[in-house]
N, CA, C and O atoms as a CHARMM CRD file, in Angstrom:
* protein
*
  320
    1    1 UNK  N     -1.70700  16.32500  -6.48400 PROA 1      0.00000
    2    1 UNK  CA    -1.00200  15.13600  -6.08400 PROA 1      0.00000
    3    1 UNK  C      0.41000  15.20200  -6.67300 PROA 1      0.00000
    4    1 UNK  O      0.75200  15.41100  -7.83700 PROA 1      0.00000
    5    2 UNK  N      0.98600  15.02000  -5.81000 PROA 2      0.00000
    6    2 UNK  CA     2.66500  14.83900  -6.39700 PROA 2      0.00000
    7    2 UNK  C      3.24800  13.66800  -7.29600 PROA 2      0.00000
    8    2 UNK  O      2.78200  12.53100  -7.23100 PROA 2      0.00000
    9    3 UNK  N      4.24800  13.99700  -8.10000 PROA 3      0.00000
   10    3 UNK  CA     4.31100  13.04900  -8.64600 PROA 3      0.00000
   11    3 UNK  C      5.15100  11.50400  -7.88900 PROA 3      0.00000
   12    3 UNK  O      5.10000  10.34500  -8.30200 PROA 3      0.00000
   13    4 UNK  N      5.76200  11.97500  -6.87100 PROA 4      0.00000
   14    4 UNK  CA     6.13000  10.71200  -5.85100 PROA 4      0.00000
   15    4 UNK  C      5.10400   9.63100  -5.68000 PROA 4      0.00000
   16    4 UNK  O      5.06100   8.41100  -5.84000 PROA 4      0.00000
   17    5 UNK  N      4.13300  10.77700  -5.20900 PROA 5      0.00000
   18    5 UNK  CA     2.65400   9.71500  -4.80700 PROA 5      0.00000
   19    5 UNK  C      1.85800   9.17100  -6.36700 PROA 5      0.00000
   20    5 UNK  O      1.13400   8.17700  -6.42700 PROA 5      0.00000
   21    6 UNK  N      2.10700   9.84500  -7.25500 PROA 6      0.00000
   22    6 UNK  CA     0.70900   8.97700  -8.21900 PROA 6      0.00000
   23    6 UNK  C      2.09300   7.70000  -8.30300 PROA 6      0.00000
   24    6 UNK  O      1.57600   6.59700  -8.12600 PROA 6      0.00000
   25    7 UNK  N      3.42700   7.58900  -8.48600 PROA 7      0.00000
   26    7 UNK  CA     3.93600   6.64700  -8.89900 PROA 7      0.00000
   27    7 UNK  C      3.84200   5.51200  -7.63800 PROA 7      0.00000
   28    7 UNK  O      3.74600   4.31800  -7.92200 PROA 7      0.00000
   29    8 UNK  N      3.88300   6.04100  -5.99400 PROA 8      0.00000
   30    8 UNK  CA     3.71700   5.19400  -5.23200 PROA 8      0.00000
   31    8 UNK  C      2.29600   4.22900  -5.81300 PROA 8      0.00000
   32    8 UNK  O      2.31200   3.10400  -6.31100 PROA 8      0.00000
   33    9 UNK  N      1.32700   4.97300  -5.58600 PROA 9      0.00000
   34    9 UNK  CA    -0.27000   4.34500  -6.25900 PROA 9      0.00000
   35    9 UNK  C     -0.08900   3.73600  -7.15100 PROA 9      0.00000
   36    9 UNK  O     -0.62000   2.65000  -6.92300 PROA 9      0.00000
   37   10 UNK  N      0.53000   3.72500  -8.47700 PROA 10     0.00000
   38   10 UNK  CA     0.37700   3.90100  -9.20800 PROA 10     0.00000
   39   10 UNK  C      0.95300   1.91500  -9.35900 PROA 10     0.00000
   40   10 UNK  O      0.51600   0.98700 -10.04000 PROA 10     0.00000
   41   11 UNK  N      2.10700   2.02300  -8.32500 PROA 11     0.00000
   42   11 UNK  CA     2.86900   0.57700  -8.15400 PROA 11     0.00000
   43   11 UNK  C      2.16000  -0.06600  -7.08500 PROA 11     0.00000
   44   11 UNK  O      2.63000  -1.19900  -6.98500 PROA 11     0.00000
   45   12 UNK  N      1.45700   0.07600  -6.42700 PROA 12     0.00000
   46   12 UNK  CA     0.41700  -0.81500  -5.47300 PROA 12     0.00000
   47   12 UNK  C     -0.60200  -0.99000  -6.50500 PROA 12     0.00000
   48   12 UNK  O     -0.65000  -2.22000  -6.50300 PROA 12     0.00000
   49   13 UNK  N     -1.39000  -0.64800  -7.32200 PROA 13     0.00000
   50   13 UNK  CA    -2.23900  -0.75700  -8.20900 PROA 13     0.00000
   51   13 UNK  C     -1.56000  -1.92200  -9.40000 PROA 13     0.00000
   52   13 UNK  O     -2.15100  -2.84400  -9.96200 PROA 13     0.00000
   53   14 UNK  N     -0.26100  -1.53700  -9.51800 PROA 14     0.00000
   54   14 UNK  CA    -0.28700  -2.81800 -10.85000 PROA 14     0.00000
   55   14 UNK  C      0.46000  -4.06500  -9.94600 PROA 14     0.00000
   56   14 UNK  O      0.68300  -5.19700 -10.37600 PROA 14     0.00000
   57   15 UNK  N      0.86700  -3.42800  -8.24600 PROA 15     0.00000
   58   15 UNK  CA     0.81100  -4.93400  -8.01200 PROA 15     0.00000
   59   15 UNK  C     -0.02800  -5.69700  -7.65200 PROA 15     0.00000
   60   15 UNK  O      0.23200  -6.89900  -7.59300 PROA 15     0.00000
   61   16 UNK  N     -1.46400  -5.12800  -7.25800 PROA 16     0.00000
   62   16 UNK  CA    -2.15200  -6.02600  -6.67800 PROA 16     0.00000
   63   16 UNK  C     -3.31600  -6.37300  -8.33400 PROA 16     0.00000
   64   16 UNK  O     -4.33000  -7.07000  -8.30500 PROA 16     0.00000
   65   17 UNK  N     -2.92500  -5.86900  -9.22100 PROA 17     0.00000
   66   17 UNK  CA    -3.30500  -6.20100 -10.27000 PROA 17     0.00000
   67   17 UNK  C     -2.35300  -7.96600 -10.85800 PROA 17     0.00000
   68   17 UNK  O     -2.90600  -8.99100 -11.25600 PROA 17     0.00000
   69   18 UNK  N     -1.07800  -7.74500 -10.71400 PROA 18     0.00000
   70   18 UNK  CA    -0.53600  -8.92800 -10.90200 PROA 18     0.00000
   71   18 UNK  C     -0.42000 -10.40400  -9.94600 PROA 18     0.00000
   72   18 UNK  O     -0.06000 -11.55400 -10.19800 PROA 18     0.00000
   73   19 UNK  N     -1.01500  -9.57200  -8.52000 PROA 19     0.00000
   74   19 UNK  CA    -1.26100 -10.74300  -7.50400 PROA 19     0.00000
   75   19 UNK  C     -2.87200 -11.37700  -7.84700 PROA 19     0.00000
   76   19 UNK  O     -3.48200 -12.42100  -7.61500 PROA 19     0.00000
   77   20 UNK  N     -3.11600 -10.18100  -8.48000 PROA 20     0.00000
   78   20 UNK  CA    -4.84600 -11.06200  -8.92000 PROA 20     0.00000
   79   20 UNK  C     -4.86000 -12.09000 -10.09000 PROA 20     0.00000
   80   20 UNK  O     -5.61700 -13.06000 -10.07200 PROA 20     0.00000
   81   21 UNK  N     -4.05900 -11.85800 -11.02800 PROA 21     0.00000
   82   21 UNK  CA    -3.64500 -12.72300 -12.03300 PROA 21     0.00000
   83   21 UNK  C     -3.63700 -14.08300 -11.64300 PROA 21     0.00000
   84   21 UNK  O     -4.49100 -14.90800 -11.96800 PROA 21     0.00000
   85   22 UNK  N     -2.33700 -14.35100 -10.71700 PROA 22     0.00000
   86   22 UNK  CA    -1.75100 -15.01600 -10.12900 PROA 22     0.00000
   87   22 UNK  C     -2.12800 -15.59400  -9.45800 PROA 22     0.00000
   88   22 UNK  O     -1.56900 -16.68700  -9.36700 PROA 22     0.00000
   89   23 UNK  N     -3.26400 -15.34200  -8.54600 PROA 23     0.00000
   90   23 UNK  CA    -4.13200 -16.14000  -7.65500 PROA 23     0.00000
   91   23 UNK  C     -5.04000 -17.11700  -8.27900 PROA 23     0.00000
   92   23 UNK  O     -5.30800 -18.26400  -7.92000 PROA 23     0.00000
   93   24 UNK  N     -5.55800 -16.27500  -9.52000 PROA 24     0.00000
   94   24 UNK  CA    -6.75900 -16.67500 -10.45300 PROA 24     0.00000
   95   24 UNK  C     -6.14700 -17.95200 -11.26300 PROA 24     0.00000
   96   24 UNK  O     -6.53900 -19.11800 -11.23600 PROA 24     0.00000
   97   25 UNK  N     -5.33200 -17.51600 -11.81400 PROA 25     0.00000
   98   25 UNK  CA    -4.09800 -18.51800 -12.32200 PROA 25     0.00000
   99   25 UNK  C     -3.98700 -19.79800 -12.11200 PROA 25     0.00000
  100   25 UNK  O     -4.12300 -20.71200 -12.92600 PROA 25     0.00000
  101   26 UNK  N     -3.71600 -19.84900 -10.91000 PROA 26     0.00000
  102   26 UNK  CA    -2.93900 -20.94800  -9.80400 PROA 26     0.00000
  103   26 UNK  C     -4.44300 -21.29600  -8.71800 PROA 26     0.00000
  104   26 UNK  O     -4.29500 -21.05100  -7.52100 PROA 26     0.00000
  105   27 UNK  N     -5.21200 -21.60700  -8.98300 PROA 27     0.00000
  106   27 UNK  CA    -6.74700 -21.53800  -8.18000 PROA 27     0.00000
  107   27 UNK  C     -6.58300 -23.01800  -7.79000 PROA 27     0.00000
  108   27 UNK  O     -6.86700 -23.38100  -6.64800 PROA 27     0.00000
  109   28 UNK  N     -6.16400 -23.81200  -8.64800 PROA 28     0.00000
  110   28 UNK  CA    -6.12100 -25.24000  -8.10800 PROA 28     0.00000
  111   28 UNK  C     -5.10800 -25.95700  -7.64300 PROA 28     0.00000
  112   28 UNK  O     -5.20200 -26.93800  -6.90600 PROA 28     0.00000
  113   29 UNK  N     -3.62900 -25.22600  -8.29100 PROA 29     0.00000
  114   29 UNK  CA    -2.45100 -25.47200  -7.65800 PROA 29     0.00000
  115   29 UNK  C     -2.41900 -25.45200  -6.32700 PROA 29     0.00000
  116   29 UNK  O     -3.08100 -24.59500  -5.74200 PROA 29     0.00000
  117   30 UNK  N     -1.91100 -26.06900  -5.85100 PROA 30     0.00000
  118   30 UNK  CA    -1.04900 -26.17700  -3.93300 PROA 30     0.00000
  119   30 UNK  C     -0.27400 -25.05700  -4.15700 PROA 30     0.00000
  120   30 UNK  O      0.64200 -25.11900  -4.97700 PROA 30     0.00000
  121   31 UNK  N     -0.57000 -23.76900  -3.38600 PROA 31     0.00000
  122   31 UNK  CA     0.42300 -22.84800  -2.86500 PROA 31     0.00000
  123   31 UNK  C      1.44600 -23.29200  -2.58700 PROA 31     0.00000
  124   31 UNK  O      1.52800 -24.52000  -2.56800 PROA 31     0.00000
  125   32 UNK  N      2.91600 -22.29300  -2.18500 PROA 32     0.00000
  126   32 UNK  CA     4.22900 -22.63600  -2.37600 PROA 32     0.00000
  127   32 UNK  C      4.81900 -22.00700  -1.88400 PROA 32     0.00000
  128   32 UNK  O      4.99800 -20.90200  -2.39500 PROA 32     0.00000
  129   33 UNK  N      5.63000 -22.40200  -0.29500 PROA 33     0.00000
  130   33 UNK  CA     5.68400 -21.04600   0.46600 PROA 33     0.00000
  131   33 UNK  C      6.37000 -20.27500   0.07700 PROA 33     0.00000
  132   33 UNK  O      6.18400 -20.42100  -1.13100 PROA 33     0.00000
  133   34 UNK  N      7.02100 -19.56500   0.16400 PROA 34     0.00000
  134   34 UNK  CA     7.85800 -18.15600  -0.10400 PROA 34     0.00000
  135   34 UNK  C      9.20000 -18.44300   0.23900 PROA 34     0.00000
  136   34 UNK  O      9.02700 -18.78000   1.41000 PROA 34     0.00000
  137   35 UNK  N     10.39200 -18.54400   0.04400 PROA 35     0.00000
  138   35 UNK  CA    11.65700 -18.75400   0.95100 PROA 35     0.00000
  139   35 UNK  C     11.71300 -17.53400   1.45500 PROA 35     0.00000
  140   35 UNK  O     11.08600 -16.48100   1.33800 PROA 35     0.00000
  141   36 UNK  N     12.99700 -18.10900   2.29000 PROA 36     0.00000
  142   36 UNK  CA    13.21100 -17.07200   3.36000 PROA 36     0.00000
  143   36 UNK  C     13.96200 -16.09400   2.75100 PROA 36     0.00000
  144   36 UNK  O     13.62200 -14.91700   2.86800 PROA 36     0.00000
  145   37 UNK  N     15.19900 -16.49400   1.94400 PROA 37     0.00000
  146   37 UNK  CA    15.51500 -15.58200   0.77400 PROA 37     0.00000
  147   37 UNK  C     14.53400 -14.78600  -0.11800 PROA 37     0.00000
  148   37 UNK  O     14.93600 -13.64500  -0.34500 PROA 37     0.00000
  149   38 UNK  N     13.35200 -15.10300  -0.67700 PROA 38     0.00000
  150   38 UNK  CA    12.12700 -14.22900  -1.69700 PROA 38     0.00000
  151   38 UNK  C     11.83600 -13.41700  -0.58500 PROA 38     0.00000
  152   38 UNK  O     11.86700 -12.19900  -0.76300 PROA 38     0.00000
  153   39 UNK  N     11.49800 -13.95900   0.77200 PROA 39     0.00000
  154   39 UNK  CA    10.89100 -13.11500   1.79000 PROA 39     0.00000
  155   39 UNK  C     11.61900 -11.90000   2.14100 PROA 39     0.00000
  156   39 UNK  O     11.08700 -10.93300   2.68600 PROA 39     0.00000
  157   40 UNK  N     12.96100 -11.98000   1.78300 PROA 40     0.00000
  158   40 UNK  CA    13.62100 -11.00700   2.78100 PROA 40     0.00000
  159   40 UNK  C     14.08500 -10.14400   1.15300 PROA 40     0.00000
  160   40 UNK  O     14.78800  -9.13300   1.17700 PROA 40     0.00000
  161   41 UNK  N     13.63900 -10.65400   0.03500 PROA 41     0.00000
  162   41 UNK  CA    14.06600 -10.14200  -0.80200 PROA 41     0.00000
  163   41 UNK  C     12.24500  -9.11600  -1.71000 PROA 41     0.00000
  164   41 UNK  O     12.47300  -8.12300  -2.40000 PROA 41     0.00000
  165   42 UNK  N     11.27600  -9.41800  -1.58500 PROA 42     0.00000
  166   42 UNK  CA    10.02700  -9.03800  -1.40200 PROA 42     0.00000
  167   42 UNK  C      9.75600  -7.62900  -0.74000 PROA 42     0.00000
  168   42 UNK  O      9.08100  -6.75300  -1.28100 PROA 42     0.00000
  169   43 UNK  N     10.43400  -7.50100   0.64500 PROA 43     0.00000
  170   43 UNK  CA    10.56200  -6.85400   1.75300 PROA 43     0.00000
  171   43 UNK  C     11.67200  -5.71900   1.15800 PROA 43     0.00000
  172   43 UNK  O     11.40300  -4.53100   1.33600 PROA 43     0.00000
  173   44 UNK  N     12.86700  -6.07200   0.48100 PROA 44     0.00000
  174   44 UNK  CA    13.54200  -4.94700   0.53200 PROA 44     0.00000
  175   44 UNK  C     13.12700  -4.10400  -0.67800 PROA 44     0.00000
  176   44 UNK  O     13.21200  -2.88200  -0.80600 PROA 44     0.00000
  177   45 UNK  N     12.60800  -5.12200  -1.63500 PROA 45     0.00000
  178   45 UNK  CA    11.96000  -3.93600  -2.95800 PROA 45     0.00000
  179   45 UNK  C     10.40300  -3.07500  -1.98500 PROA 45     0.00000
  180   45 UNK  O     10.14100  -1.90600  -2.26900 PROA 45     0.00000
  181   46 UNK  N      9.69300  -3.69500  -1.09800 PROA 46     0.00000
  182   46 UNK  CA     8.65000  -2.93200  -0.87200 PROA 46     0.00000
  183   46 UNK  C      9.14500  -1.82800   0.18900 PROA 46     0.00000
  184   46 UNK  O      8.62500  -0.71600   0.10600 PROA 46     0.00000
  185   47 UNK  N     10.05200  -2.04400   1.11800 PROA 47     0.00000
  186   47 UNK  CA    11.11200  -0.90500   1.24300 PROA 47     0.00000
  187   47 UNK  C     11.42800   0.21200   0.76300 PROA 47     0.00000
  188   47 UNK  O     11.06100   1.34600   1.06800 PROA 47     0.00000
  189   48 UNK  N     12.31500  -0.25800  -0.20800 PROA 48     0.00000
  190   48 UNK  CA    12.60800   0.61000  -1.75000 PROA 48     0.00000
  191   48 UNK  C     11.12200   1.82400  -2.07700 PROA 48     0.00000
  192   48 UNK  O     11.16700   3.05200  -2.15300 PROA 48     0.00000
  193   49 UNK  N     10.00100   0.96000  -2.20300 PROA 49     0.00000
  194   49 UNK  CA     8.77200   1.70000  -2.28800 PROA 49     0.00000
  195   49 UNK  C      8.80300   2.82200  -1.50100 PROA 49     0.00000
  196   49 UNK  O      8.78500   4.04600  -1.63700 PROA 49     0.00000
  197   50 UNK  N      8.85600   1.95900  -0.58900 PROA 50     0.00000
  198   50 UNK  CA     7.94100   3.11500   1.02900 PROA 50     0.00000
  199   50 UNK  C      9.12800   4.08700   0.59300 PROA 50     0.00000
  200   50 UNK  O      8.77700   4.88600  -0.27500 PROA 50     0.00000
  201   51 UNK  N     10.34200   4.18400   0.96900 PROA 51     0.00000
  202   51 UNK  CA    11.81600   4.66000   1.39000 PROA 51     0.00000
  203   51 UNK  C     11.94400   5.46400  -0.27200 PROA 51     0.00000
  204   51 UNK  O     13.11300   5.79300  -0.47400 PROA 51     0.00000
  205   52 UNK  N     11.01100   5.82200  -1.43400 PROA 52     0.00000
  206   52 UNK  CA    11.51800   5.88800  -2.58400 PROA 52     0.00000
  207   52 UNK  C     11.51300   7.87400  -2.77000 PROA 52     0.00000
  208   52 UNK  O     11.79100   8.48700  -3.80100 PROA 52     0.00000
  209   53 UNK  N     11.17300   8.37900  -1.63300 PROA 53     0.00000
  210   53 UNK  CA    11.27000   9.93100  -1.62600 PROA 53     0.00000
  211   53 UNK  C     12.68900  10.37000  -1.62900 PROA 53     0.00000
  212   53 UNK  O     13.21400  11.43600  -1.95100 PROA 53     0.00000
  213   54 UNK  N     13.08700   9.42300  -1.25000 PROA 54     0.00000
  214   54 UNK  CA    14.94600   9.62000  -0.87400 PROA 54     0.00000
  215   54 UNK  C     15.61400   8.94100  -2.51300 PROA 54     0.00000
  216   54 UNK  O     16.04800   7.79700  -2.37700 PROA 54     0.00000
  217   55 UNK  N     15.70400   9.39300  -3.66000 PROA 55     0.00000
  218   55 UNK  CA    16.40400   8.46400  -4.87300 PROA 55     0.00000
  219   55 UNK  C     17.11800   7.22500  -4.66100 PROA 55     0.00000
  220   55 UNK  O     16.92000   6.12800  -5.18400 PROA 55     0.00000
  221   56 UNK  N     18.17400   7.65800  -3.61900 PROA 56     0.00000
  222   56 UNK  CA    19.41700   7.05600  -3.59200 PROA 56     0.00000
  223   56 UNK  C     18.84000   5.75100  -2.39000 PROA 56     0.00000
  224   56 UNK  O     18.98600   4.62600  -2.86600 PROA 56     0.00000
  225   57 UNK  N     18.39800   5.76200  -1.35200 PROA 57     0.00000
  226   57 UNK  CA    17.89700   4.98800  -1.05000 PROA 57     0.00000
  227   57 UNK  C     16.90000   3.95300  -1.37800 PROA 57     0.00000
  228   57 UNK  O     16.91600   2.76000  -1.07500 PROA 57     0.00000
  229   58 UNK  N     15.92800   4.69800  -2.12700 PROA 58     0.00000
  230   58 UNK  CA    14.51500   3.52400  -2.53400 PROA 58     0.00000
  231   58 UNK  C     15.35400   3.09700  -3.76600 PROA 58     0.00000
  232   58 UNK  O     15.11500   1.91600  -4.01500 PROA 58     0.00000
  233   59 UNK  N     16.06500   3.52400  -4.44500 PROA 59     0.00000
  234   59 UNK  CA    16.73300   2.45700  -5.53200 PROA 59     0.00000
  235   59 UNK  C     18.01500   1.54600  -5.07900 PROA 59     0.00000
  236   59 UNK  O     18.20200   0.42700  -5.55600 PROA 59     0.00000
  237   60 UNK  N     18.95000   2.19100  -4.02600 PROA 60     0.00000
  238   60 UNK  CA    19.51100   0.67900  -3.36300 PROA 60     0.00000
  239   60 UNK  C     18.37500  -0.26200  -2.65900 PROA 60     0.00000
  240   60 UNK  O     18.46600  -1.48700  -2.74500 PROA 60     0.00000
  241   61 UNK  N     17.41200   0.30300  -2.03100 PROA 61     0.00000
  242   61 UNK  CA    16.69800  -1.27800  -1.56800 PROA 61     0.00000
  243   61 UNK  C     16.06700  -2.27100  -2.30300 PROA 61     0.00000
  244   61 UNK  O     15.92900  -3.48400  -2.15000 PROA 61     0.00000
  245   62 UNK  N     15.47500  -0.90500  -3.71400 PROA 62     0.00000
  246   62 UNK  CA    14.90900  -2.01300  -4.66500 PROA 62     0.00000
  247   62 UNK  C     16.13400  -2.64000  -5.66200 PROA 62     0.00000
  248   62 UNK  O     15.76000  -3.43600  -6.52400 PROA 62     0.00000
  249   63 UNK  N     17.13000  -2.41800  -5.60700 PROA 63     0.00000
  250   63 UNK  CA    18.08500  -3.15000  -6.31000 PROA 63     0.00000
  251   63 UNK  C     18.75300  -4.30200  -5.94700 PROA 63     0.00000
  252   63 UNK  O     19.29200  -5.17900  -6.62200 PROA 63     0.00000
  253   64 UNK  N     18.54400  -4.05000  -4.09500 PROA 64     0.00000
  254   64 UNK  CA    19.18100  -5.24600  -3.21400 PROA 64     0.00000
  255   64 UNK  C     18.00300  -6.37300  -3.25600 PROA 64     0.00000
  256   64 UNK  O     18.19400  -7.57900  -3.41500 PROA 64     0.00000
  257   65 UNK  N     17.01000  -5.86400  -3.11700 PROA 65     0.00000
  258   65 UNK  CA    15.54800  -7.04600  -3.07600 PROA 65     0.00000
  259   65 UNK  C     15.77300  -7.36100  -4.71200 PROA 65     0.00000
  260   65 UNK  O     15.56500  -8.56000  -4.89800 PROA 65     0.00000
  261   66 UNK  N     16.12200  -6.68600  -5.92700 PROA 66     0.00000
  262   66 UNK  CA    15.95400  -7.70500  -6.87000 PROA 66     0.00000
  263   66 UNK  C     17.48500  -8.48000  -7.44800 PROA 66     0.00000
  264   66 UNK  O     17.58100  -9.21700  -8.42900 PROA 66     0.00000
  265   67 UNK  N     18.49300  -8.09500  -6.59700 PROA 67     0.00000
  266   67 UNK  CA    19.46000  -9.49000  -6.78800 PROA 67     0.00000
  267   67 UNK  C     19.07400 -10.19600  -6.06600 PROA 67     0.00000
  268   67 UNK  O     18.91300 -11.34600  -6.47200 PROA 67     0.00000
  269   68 UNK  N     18.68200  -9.83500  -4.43500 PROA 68     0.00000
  270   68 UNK  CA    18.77200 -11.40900  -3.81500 PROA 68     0.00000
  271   68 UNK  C     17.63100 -12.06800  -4.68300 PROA 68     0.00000
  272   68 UNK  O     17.61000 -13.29000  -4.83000 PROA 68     0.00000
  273   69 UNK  N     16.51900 -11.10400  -5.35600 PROA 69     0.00000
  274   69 UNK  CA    15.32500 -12.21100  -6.25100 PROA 69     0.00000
  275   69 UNK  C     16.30900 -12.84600  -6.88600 PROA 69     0.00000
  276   69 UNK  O     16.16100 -14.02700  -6.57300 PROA 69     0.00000
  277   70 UNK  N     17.14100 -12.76100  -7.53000 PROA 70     0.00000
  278   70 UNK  CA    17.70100 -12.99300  -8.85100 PROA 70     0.00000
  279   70 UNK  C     18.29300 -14.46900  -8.03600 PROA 70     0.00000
  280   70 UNK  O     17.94700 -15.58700  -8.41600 PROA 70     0.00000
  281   71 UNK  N     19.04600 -14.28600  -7.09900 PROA 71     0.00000
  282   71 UNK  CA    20.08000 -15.27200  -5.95100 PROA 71     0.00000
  283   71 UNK  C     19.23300 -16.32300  -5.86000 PROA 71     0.00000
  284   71 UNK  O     19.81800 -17.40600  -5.88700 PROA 71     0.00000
  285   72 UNK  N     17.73200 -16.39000  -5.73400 PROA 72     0.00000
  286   72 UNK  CA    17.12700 -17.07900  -4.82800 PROA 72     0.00000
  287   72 UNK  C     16.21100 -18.37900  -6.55200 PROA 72     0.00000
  288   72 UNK  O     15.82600 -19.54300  -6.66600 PROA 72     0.00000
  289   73 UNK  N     16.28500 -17.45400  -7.22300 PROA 73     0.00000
  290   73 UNK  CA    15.73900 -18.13700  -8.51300 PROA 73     0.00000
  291   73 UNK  C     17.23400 -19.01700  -9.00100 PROA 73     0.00000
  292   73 UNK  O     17.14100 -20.24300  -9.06400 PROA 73     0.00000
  293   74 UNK  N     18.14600 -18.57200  -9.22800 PROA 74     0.00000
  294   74 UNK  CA    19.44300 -19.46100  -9.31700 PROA 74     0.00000
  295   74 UNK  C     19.45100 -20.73400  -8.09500 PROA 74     0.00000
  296   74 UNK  O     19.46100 -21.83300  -8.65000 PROA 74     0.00000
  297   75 UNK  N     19.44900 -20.79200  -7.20300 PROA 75     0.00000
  298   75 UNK  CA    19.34400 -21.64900  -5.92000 PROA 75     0.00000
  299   75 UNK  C     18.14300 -22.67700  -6.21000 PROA 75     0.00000
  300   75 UNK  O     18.13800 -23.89600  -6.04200 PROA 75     0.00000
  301   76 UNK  N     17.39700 -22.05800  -6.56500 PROA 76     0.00000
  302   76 UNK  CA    16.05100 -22.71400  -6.89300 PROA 76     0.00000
  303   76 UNK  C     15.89700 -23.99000  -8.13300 PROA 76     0.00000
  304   76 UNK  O     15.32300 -25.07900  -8.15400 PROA 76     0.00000
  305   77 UNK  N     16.97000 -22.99100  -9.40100 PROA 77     0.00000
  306   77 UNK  CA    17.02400 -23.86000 -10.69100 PROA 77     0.00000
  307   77 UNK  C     17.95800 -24.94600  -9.98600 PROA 77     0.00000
  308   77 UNK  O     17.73300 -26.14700 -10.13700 PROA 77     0.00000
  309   78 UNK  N     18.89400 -24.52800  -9.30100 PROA 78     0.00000
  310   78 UNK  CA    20.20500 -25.72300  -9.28500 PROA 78     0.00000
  311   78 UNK  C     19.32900 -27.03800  -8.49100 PROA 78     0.00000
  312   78 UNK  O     19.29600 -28.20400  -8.88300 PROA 78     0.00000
  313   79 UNK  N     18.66900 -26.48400  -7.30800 PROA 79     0.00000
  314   79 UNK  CA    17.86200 -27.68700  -6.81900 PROA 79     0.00000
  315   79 UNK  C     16.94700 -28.56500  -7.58900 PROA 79     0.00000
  316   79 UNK  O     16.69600 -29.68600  -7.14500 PROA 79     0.00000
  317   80 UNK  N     16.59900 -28.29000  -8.33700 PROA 80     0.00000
  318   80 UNK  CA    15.58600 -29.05400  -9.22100 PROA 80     0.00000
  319   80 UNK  C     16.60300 -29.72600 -10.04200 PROA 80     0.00000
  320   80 UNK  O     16.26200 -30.49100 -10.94300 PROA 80     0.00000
């Protein structure tokens, strides 16, 4: 196995490890939809993933998905 792939696995494994947390967590809370900003920012880090054989590419997408994260948590504090 290459080392591209155990790290692909390797990041689907601790994410669906941290979505299990999170579910378990929040069991009685009201879900909370996603903005359209997290959504489109979610999408470009799992991008980044798929797209991560190429350096230069899978680290601009995962860098663009985690400012707009960053954009969308600022937007978020000011509203409250």
């Amino acid at each position: 196995m290459a080392s591209s792939q155990i790290y692909i696995f390797s990041t689907i494994i601790v994410s669906a490890i941290i979505a299990g947390v999170v579910f378990f967590l929040r069991k009685g809370q009201p879900a909370k939809k996603l903005s359209r900003l997290a959504a489109l920012a979610f999408a470009f880090v799992l991008a980044g993933i798929i797209f991560s054989e190429n350096r230069w590419v899978g680290y601009g997408l995962m860098g663009i998905g985690i400012i707009l994260a960053i954009i969308d948590i600022i937007k978020n504090k000011k509203n409250k």
